[in-house]
C-alpha positions as CSV (number, residue, x, y, z in Angstrom):
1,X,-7.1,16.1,-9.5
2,X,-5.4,14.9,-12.8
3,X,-5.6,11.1,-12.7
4,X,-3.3,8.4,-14.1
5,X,-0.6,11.3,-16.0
6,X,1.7,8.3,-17.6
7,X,5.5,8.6,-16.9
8,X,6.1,5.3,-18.8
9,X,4.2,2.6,-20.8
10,X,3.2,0.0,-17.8
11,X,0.2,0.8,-16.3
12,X,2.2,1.3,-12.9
13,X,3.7,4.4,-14.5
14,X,1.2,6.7,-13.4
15,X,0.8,9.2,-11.5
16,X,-2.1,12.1,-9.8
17,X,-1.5,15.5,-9.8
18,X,-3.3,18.1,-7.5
19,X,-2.9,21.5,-7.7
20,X,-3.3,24.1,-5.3
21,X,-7.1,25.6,-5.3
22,X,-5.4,29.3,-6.5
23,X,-2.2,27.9,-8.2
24,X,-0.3,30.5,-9.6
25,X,2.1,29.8,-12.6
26,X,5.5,28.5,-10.9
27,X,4.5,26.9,-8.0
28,X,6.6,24.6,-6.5
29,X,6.2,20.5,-6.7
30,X,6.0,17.5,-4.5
31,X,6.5,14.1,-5.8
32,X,5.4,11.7,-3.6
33,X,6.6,8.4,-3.5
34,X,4.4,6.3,-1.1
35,X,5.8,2.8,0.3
36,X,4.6,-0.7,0.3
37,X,7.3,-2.9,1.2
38,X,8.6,-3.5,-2.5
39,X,5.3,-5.9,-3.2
40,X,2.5,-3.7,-2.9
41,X,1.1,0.0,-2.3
42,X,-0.8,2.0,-4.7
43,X,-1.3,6.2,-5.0
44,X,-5.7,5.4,-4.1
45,X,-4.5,3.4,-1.4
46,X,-7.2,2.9,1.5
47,X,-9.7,5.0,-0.8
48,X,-7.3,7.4,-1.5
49,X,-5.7,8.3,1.8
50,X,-2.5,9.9,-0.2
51,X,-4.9,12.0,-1.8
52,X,-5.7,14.1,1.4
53,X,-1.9,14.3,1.7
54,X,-1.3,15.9,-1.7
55,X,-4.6,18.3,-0.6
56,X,-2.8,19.0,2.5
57,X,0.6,20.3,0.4
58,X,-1.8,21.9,-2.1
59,X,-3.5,24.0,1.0
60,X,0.2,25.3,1.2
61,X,0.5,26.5,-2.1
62,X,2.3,22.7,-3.4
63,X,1.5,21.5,-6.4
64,X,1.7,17.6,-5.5
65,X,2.4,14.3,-7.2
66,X,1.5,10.9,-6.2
67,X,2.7,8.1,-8.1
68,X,2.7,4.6,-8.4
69,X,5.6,2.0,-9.9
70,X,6.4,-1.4,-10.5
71,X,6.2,-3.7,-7.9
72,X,8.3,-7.1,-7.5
73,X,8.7,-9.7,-7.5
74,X,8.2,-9.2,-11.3
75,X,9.7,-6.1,-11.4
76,X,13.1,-6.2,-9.4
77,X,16.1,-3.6,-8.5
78,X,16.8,-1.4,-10.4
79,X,12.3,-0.5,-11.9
80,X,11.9,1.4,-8.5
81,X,15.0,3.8,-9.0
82,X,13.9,4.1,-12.9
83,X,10.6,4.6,-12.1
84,X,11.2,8.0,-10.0
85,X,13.6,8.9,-12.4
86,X,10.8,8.8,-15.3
87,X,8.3,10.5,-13.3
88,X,10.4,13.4,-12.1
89,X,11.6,14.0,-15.6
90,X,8.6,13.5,-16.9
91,X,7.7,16.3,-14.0
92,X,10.1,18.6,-15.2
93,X,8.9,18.1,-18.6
94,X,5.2,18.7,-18.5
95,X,4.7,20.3,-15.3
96,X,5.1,24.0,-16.4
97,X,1.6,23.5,-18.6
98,X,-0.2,22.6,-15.2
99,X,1.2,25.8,-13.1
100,X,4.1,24.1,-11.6
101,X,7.5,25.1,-11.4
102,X,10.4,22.4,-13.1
103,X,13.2,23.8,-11.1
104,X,11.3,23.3,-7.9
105,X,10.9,19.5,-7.8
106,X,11.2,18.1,-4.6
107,X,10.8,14.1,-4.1
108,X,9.2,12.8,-1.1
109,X,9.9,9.1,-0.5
110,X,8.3,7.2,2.5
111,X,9.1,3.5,3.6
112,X,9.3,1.8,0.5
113,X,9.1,4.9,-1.3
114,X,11.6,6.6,0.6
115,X,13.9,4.0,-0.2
116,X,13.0,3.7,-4.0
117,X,13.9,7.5,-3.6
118,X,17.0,7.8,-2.3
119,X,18.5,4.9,-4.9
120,X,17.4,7.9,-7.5
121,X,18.4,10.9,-5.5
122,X,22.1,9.3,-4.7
123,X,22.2,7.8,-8.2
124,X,23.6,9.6,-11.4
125,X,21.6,13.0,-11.5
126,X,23.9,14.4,-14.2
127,X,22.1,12.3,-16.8
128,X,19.9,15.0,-18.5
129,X,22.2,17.4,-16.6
130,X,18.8,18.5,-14.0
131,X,18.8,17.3,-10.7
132,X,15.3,17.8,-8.1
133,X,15.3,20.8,-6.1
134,X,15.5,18.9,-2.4
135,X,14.5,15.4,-0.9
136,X,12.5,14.3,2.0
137,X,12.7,10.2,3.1
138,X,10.9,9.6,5.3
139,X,11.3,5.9,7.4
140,X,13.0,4.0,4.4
141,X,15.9,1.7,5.0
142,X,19.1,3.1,3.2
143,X,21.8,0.3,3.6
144,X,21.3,-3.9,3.2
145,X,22.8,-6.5,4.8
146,X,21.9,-10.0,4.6
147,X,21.3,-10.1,8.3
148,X,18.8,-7.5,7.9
149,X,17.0,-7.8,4.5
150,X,13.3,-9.1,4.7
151,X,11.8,-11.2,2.4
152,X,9.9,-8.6,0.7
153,X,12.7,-6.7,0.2
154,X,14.9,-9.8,-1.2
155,X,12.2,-10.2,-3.7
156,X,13.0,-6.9,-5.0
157,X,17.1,-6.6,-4.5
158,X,18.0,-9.9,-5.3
159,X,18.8,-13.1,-3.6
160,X,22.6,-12.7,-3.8
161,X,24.0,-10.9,-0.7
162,X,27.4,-9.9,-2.1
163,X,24.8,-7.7,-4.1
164,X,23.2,-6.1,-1.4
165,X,26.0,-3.3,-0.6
166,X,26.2,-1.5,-3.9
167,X,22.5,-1.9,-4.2
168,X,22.2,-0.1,-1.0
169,X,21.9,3.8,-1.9
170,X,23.4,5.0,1.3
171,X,27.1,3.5,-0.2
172,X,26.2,6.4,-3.2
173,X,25.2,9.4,-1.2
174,X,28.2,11.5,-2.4
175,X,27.1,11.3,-6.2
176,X,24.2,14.3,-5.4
177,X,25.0,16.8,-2.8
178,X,21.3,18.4,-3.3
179,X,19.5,19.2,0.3
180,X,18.0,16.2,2.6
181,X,15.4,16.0,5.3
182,X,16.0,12.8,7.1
183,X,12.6,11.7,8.9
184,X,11.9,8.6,11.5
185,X,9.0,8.2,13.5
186,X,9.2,8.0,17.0
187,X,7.4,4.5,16.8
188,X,9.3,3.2,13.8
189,X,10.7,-0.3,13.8
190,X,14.4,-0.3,14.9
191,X,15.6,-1.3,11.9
192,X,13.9,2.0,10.1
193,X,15.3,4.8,13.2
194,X,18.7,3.1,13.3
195,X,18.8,3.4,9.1
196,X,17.6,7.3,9.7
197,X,20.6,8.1,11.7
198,X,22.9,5.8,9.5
199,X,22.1,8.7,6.6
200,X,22.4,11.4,9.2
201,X,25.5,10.3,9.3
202,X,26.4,10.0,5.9
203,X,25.1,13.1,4.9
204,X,27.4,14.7,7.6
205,X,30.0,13.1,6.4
206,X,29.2,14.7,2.9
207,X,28.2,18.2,3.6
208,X,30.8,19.0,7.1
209,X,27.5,19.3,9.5
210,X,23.6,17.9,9.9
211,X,21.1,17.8,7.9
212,X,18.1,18.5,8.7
213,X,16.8,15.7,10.7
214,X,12.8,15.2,11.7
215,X,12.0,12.8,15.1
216,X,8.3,12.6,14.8
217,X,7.1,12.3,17.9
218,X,4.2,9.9,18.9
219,X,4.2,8.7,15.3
220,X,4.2,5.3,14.0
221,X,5.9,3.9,10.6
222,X,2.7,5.2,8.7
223,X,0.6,7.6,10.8
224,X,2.8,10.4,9.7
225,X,1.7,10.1,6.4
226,X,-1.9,9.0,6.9
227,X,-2.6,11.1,9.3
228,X,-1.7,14.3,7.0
229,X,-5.0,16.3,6.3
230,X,-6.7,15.2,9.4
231,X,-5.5,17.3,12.0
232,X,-2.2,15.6,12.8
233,X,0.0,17.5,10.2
234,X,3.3,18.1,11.9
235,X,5.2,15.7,9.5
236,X,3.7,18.1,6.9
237,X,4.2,21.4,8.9
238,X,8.4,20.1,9.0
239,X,8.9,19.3,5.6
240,X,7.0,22.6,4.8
241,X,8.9,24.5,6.8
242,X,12.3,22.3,5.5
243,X,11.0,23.9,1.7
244,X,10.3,26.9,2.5
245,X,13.7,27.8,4.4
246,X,15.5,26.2,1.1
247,X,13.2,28.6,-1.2
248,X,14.4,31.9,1.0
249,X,18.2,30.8,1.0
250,X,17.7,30.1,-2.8
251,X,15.8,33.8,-3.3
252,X,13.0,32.0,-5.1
């Protein structure tokens, strides 16, 4: 592992990067954004639970990154959404040197994360004219309503609900029409399964049929990501398997 790679200058803005134990030059790249509820969550989290998860991608020839960002309340929508946007450029910038491959950046949001990743991956792309290779969310919550925000997740959109819609990045799915798995677990809150199948729909609404859609079954909000490295990989056998057909329609 490379530890604490800075993507920005707050100590947040760090991130670990394992490779795979016979990388070859070009291999393709998971950034992993892990959740927290907006207040908390680290990439060492529980010891470094996160850790086995990047190991687990790297034993499938992924070369993984884990990162942190800014937290609120002192940090507050929009750091989340600039804070992927940093590390994935700073990914596609520096990532060659370490064996992976720039074009081949796909971002994996969960909870939190997930949520933090979709705000980026609906958001304006077309900045720097690059855009990731494919996204995975995983159990985030896409669209805010004032009946339905908690209080962590006030502290980090705002107080005002006539904010909440257009800080919502479901409302912006159109802006990047790059591939999505869509993931719940089977024992997710309902507020997390119903916000799944609110972007199925979206993006079905966007591309003129599914997307590829992942019902975990006899997982809870974090076991699918906890559990990865242990034995009880079929989160990581899905999104795998969602790369790998994307790689063989793309001829990569």
């Amino acid at each position: 592992m490379i530890a604490d790679c800075p993507f920005g200058v707050h100590e947040r803005q760090r991130l670990d990067i394992y490779r795979p134990n016979a990388a070859a030059a070009g291999s393709p790249v998971i950034l992993f954004v892990p959740g927290g509820g907006y207040v908390t969550g680290d990439k060492q989290v529980y010891g470094g639970l996160y850790g086995r998860l990047a190991n687990f991608f790297a034993d499938h020839g992924y070369l993984t990154a884990v990162m942190n960002y800014r937290l609120a309340p002192e940090f507050a929508w929009p750091s989340g959404i600039e804070d992927v946007r940093a590390a994935f450029e700073w990914l596609h910038a520096n990532i060659a040197q370490h064996g992976g491959n720039p074009r081949r950046i796909a971002i994996f949001g969960q909870s939190a994360g997930a949520t933090h990743a979709a705000g980026y991956l609906f958001g304006a792309l077309d900045e720097n004219n690059v855009a990731p290779w494919a996204g995975i969310l995983l159990s985030g919550v896409y669209r805010f309503t004032e009946e339905m925000i908690s209080p962590a997740a006030r502290q980090y959109f705002g107080n005002a609900p006539s904010l909440y819609a257009e800080r919502s990045p479901i409302v912006h799915v159109d802006r990047c029409p790059i591939p999505i798995l869509v993931g719940v677990a089977e024992f997710d809150p309902p507020n997390f399964v119903l916000s799944a199948f609110d972007l199925a729909e979206a993006l079905t609404r966007r591309d003129g049929q599914c997307p590829d859609f992942a019902l975990l079954a006899a997982h809870n909000h974090v076991s699918t990501v906890f559990g990865l490295g242990s034995g009880h990989d079929d989160a990581g056998a899905r999104i795998v398997a969602f790369l790998e057909r994307l790689g063989a329609k793309r001829g990569h």
